[in-house]
C-alpha positions in Angstrom: 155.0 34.9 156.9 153.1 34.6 153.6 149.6 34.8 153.1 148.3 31.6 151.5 145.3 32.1 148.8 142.8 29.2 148.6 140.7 28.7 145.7 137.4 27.1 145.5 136.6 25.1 143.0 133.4 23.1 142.5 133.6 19.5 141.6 130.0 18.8 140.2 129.4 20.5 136.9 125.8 22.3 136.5 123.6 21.1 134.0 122.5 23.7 130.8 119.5 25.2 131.8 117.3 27.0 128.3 116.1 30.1 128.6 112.3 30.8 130.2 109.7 29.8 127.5 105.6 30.4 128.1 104.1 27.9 129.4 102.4 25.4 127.3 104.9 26.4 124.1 107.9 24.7 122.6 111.3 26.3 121.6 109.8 26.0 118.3 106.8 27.2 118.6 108.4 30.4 120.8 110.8 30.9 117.9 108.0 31.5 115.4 106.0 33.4 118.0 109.0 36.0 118.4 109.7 36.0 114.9 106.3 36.9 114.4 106.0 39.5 116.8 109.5 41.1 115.1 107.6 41.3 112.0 104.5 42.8 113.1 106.1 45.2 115.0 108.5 45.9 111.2 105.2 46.6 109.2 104.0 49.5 112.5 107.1 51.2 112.1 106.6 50.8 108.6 103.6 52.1 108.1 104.1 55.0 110.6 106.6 55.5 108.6 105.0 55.5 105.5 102.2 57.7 106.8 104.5 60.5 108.1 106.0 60.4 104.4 102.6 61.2 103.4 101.4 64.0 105.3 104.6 65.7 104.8 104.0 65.3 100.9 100.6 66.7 101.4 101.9 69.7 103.4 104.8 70.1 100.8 102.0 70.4 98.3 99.4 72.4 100.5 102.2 74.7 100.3 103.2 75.4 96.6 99.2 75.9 96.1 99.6 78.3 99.2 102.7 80.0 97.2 100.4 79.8 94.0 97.9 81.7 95.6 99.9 84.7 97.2 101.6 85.3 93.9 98.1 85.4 91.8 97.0 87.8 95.0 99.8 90.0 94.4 99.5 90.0 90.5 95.8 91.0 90.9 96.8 93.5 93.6 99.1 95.2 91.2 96.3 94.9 88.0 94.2 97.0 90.6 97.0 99.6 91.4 98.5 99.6 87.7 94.5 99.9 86.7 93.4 102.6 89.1 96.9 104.6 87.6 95.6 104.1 84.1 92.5 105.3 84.7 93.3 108.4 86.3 95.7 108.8 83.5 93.4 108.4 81.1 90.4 110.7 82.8 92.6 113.2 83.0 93.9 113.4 79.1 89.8 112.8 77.7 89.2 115.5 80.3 91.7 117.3 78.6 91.0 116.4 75.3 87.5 117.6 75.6 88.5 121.0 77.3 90.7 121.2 74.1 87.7 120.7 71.8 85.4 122.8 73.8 88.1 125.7 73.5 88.1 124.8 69.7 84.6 125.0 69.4 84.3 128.6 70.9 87.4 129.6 68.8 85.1 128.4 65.9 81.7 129.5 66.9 83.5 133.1 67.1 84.8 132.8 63.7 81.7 131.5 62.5 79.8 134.6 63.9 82.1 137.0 62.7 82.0 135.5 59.0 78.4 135.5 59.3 78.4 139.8 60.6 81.0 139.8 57.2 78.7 138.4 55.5 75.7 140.4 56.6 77.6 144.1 55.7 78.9 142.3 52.5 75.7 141.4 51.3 73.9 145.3 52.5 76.8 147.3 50.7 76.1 145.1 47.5 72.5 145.1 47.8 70.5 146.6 44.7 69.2 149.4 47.0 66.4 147.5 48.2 68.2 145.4 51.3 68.7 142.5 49.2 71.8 141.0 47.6 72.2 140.4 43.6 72.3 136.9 42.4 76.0 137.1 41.7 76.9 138.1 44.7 74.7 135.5 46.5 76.3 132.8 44.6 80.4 133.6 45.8 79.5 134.1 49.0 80.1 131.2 51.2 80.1 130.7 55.4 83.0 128.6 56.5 83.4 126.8 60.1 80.2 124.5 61.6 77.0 125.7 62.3 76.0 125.3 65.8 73.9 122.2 65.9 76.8 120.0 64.4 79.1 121.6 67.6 76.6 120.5 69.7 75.5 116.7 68.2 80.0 116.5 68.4 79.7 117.2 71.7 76.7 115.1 72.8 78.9 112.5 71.1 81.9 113.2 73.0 80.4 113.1 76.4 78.4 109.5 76.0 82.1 108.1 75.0 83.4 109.4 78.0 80.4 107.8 79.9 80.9 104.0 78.3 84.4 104.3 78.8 84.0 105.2 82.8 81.5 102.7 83.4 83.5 99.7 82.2 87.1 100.7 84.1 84.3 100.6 87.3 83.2 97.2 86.2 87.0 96.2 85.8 88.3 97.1 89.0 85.1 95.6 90.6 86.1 92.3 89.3 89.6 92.8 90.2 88.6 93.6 93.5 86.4 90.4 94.0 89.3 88.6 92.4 91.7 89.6 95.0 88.9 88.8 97.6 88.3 85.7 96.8 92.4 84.5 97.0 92.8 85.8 99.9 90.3 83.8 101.4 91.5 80.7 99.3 94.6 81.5 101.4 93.2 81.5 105.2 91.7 78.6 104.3 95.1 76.2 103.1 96.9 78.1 105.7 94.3 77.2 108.5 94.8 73.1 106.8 98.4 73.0 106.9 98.1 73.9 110.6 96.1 71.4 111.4 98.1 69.0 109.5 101.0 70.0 111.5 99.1 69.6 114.8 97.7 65.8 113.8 101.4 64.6 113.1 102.8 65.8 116.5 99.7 64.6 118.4 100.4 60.7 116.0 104.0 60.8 117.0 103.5 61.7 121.1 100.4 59.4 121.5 101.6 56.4 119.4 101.6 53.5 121.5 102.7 50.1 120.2 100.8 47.9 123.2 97.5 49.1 121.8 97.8 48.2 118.5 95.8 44.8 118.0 96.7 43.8 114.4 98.6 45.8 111.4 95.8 45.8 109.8 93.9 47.7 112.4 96.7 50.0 112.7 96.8 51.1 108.9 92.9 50.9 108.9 93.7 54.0 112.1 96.1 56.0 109.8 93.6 55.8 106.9 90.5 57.3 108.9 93.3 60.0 110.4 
C-alpha cells in the first residue's frame, strides 16, 4: 500500500503589498525621512566621536606637562641634596682654612714676641751704658712678622666672609625649597584634572542616549559646555 502525498496549491495569486509607511507620508517623502534620520544619526556618532578624540588629546597632553613637572621636581630635589652636600663641604674646608690661619697667626705672634725679647736684650747689651741703644744699632735692627692689630683686622676680615657666604647658601636652598613646593603642588593639581577627565568620558559614554538628542546641533552645543 503506498502513501499518497497531496499538495496544495493556491490558484489565486496575492497581490504585492509595500511595506508600512506613516500615515499621511508617501514612499517619497518616507525615503527622505529615513535618509535623513541615517544622516543625523552619522554626524552623533561623529561627533561623539570626534569629542572622545579630543579629550583623549587633552589627557595625552595633561600628561607630558604632568611628566614635565615630576622631572623639574626631581632636578630641584637633587639641586637641594647636591646643594646641602656642597655646603657642608665647603663649611667644613673655610672652617678649616680659618683654623689653619688662626694656627698661623699664633705661630707668628710667637715669633713676633720672641724677635721683639731679641730685640730688647740686643738693643740693652749695645746700649751706651745709659739703657739706650746707639743710632747705628737702631738703624739695622728690624722686627719681622705682623704686629697684632693687622692679625686681628685679617681676622675680622675673615669671619664677615664666612658670614656673607652662609647667609646666601640659606637664601639658596630656601628658594630651592619653595621651588620644589610649588611643583609639587602644580602636580596634585594636573593629576586631580586628568582624573576627572577620565571620570566625564566614562560617565558620556554610559549615559549617552541617542532618543534624547533633539538636533545635532544641540548635541555638539552639549559636548561643548562638557
Amino acid at each position: 500500500m503506498s502513501n499518497s502525498i497531496e499538495y496544495c496549491q493556491s490558484t489565486t495569486s496575492k497581490p504585492y503589498e509595500s511595506a508600512l509607511t506613516p500615515e499621511g507620508l508617501t514612499s517619497e517623502e518616507y525615503k527622505l525621512l529615513t535618509k535623513k534620520c541615517a544622516a543625523t544619526e552619522e554626524k552623533y556618532v561623529e561627533a561623539i566621536r570626534n569629542a572622545v578624540e579630543k579629550k583623549k588629546n587633552d589627557l595625552k597632553k595633561k600628561e607630558k606637562e604632568n611628566k614635565k613637572l615630576r622631572k623639574e621636581q626631581k632636578k630641584a630635589e637633587k639641586a637641594v641634596e647636591s646643594g646641602k652636600g656642597k655646603t657642608a663641604v665647603k663649611v667644613t674646608e673655610m672652617a678649616l682654612v680659618n683654623e689653619k690661619k688662626k694656627t698661623n697667626a699664633d705661630t707668628e705672634r710667637e715669633r713676633s714676641e720672641g724677635s721683639k725679647e731679641t730685640l730688647k736684650k740686643f738693643m740693652v747689651e749695645e746700649s751706651n751704658g745709659e739703657g739706650r741703644p746707639g743710632l747705628s744699632k737702631r738703624v739695622k735692627a728690624e722686627v719681622s712678622g705682623p704686629t697684632e692689630n693687622e692679625e686681628e683686622f685679617e681676622g675680622n676680615r675673615n669671619s664677615s666672609a664666612f658670614t656673607v657666604s652662609s647667609k646666601e647658601v640659606s637664601e639658596l636652598l630656601q628658594k630651592l625649597a619653595d621651588t620644589v613646593g610649588t611643583l609639587a603642588n602644580k602636580i596634585d593639581i594636573l593629576t586631580g584634572q586628568v582624573i576627572d577627565l577620565w571620570s566625564c568620558m566614562d560617565d558620556l559614554v554610559d549615559n549617552f542616549q541617542l532618543e534624547d538628542i533633539n538636533s545635532p546641533e544641540e548635541f555638539i552645543s552639549d559636548i561643548e559646555e562638557w
